[in-house]
C-alpha positions as CSV (number, residue, x, y, z in Angstrom):
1,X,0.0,0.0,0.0
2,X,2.9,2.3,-0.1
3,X,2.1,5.4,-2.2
4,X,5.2,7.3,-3.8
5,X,5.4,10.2,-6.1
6,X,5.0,8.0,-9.1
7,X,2.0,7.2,-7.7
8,X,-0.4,5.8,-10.9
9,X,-3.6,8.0,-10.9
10,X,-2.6,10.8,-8.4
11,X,-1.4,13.0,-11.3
12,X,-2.8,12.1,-14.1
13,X,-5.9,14.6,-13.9
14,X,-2.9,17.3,-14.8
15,X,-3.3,15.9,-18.4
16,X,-6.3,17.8,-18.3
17,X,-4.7,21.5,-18.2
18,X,-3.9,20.6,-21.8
19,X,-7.2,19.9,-22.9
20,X,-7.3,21.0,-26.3
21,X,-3.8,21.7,-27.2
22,X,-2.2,19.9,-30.6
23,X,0.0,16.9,-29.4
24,X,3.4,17.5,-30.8
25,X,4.1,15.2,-33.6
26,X,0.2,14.8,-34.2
27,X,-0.5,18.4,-35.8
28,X,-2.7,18.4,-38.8
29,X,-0.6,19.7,-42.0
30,X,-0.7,23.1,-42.7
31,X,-0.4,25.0,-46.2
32,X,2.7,26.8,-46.7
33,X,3.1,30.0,-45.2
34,X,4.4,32.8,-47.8
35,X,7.6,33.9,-47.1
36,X,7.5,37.4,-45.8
37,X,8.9,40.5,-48.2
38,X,10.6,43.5,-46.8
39,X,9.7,46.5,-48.9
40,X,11.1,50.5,-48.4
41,X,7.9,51.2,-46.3
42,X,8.5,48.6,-43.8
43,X,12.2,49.3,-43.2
44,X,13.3,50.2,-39.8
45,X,16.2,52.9,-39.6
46,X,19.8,51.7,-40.6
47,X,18.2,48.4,-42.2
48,X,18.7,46.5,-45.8
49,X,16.2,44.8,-47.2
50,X,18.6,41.7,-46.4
51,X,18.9,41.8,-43.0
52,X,14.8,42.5,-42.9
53,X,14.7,39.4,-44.6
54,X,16.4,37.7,-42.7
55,X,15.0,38.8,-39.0
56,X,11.3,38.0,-40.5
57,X,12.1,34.5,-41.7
58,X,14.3,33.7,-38.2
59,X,12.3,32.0,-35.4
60,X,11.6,34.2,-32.5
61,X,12.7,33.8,-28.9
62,X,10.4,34.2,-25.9
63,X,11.7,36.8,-23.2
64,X,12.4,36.5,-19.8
65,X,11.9,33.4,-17.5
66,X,10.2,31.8,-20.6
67,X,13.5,32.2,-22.5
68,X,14.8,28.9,-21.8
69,X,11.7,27.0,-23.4
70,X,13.2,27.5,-26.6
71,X,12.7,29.2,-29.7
72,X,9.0,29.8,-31.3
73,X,8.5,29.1,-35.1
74,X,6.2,32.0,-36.3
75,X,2.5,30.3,-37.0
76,X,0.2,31.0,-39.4
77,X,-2.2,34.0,-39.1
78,X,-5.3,32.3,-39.7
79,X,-7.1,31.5,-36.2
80,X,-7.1,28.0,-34.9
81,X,-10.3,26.3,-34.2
82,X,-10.9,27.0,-30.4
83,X,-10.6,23.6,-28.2
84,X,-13.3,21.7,-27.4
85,X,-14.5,22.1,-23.7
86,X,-13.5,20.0,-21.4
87,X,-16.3,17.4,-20.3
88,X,-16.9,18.4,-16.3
89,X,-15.5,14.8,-14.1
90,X,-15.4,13.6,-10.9
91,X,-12.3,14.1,-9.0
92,X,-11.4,10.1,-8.3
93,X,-8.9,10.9,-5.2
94,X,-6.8,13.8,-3.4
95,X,-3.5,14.2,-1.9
96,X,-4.2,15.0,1.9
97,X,-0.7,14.8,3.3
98,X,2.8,13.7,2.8
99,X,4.7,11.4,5.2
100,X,8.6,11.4,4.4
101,X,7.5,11.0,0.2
102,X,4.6,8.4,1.0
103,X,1.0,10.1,0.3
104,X,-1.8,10.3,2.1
105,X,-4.9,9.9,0.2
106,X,-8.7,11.1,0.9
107,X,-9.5,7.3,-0.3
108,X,-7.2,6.2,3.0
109,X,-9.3,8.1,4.9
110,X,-12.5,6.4,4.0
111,X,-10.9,3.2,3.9
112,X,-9.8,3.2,7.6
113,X,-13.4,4.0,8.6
114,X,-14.5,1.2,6.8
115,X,-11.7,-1.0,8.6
116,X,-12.8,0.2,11.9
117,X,-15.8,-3.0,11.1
118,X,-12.9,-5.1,11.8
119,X,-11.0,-3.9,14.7
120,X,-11.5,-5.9,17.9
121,X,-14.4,-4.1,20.3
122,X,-14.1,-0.6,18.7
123,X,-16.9,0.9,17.8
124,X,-17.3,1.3,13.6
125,X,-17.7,5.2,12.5
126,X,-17.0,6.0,15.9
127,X,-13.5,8.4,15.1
128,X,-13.6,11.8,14.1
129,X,-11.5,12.3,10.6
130,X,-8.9,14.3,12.3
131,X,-7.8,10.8,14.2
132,X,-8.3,9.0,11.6
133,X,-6.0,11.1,9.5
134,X,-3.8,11.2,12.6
135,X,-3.7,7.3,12.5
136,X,-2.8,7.4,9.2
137,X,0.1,9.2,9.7
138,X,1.2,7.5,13.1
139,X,0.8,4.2,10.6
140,X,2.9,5.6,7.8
141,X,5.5,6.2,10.3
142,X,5.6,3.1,11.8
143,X,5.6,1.5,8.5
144,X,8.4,3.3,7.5
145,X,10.3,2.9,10.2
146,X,9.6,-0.9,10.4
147,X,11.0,-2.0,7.1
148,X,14.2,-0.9,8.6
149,X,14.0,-3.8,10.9
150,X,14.7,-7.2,10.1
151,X,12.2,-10.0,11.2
152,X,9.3,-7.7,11.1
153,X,7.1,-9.2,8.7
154,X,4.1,-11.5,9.0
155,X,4.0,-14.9,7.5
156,X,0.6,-15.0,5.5
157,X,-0.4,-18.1,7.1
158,X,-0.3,-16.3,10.4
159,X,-2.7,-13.7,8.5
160,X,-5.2,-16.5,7.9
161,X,-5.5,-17.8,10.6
162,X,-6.2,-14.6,12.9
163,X,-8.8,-13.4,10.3
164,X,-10.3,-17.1,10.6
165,X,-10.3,-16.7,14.7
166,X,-11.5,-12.4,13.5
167,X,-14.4,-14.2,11.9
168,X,-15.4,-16.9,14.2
169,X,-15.6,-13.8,17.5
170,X,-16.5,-10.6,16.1
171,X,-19.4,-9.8,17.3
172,X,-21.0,-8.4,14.2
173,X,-20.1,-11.0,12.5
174,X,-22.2,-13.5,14.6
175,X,-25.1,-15.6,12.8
176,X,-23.8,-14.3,9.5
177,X,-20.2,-15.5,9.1
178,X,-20.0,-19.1,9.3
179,X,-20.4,-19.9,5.8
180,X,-17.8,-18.7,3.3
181,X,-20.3,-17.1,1.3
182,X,-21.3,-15.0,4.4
183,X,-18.1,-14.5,5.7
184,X,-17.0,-12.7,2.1
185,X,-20.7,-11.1,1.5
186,X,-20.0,-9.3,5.5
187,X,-16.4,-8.5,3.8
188,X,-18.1,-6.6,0.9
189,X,-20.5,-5.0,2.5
190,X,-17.7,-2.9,4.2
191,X,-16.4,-2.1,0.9
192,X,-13.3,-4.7,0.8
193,X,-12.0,-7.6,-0.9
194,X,-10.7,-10.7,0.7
195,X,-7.9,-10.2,-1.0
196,X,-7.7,-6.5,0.1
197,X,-8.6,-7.6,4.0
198,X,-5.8,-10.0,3.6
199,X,-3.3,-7.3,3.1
200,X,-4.6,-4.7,5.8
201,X,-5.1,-6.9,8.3
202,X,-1.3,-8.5,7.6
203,X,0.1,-4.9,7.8
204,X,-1.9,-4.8,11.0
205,X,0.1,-7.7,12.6
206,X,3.5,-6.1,11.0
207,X,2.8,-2.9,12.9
208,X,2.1,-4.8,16.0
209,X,4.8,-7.0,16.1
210,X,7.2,-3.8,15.5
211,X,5.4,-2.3,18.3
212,X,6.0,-5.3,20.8
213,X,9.4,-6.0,19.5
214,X,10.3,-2.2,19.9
215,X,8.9,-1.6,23.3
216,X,7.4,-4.4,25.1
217,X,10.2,-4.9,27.1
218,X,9.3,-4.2,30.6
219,X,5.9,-3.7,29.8
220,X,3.9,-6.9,31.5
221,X,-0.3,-7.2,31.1
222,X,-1.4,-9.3,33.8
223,X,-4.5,-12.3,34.0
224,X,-6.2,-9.9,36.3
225,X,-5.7,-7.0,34.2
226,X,-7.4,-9.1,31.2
227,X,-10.1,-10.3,32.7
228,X,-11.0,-6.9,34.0
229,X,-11.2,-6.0,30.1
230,X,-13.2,-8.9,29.5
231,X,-15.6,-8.5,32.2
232,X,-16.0,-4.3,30.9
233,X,-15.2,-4.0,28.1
234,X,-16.0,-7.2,25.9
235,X,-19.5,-9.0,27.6
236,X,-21.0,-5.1,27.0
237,X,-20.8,-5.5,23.6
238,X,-21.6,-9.3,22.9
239,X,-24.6,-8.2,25.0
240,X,-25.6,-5.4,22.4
241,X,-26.0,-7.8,19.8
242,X,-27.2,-10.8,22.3
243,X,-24.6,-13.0,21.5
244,X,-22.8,-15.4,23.3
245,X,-19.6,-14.5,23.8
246,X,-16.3,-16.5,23.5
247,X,-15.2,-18.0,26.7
248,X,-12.1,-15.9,28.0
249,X,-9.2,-18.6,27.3
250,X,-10.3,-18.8,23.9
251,X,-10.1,-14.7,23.5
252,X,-7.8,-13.9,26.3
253,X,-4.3,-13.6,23.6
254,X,-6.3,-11.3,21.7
255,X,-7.3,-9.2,24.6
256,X,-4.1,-9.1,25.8
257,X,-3.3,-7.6,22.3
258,X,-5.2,-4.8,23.0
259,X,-4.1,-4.1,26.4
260,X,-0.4,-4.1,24.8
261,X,-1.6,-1.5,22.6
262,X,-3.0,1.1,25.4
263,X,0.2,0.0,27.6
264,X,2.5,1.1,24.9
265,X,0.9,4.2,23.6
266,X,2.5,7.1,25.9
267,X,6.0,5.4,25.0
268,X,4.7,5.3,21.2
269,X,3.0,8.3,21.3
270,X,6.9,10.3,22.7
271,X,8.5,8.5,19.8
272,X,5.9,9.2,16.7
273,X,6.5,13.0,17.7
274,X,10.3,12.7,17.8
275,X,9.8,10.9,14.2
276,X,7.4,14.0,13.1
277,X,10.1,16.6,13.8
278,X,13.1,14.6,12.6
279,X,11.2,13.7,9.3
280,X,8.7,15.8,6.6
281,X,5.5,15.3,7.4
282,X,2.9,17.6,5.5
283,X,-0.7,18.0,5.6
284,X,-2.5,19.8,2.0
285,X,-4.9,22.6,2.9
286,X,-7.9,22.2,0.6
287,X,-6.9,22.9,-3.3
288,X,-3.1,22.9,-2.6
289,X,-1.2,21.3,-5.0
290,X,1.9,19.2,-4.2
291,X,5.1,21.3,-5.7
């Protein structure tokens, strides 16, 4: 998912400011244009009629900053049919902000509030867009920063197999999951592909293994401390949908997950900043463009 300047799509819509323009090497052939005359009347002070020639016939120059385009061919007089106008479209994506050359896309924004129907007890649409957009950067970060360090990917069997255990306790998912069909029907409903959950929830597991590997040390959540979440946090919302929830030694690793997460964030939260000064990371006001 890593978005560079050579992202496809992000600048092609500047193809557009030339709407209308003859292609070079595509212009339709033109009739000869008479070559010019000097005459007496036409003669500026000090001039032959040979060096008039010859300053009507040479190609002019353009001035100032434009000077190093190149030289302009004089055109015919006759006007030019005017270019057609350009159909109105529908603006497929935006730039919102630029993490160390990686971009940050409106579409990433939607997309991550579609993912929140997949994180573990959150609450889907429940974030405002400045944290999502502030999670998107935190993410980019600790992408970046990740690929730096050896051992931190995910084995794609590993990915399977939590989305497998994802599908069998969410509590959404209850009743309408167990068959394949319903299990990718809930999947597209939220606007993904299983191929496409596959890959976010794998960069998922990267980004919390490089969190665990990076600063779990010393950091310790206890059985009481995750049955407390269990008891408060998880049988509130099983009761919500009135569903039975999982029994706490089949969900406990996952709520331990979580607990690593919160346990972690002030020491991840110190770090992201020093990242955000040492690094570039720019947020587009609306209709900036990117220089």
């Amino acid at each position: 998912m890593e978005r560079r300047w050579h992202k496809t799509g992000i600048v092609a819509g500047l193809a557009c400011v030339l709407a209308g323009s003859v292609a070079l090497g595509q212009a339709p052939a033109l009739a000869p244009i008479p070559e010019p005359k000097a005459t007496p009347a036409n003669l500026a002070p000090g001039q032959t009629a040979a060096t008039a020639e010859t300053s009507l016939t040479a190609p002019r120059k353009l001035h100032g900053e434009a000077e190093s385009l190149g030289v302009v061919t004089l055109l015919p007089s006759e006007a030019l049919d005017p270019p057609e106008a350009a159909v109105p479209g529908v603006v497929a994506d935006q730039v919102i902000g630029v993490v160390n050359g990686d971009l940050i896309l409106e579409s990433d924004v939607d997309e991550e509030r579609r993912f929140e129907a997949f994180e573990p007890f959150s609450a889907p649409g429940s974030s405002t867009r400045d944290k999502i957009v502030e999670r998107l950067i935190d993410r980019t970060l600790i992408l970046q920063q990740s690929k730096l360090q050896p051992g931190s990917g995910v084995p794609l069997d590993k990915v399977k197999a939590q989305l497998q255990s994802l599908r069998e306790d969410l509590p959404a998912c209850k009743g309408r999951c167990e068959t394949e069909a319903g299990w990718e029907k809930f999947v597209s409903d939220r606007g993904f592909t299983m191929e496409q959950l596959t890959e976010r929830w794998q960069q998922r597991m990267e980004i919390l293994k490089f969190i665990e590997m990076r600063f779990r040390a010393g950091i310790e959540v206890t059985p009481a401390e995750i049955q407390a979440y269990y008891t408060k946090n998880m049988l509130p919302e099983y009761a919500k949908v009135k569903q039975t929830p999982p029994k706490l030694a089949v969900i406990s690793d996952r709520v331990q997950e979580v607990l690593l997460e919160q346990k972690v964030s002030g020491l991840l939260s110190d770090w992201l900043q020093s990242l955000k000064a040492e690094g570039n990371v720019r947020m587009m006001r609306p209709g900036e463009v990117q220089p």
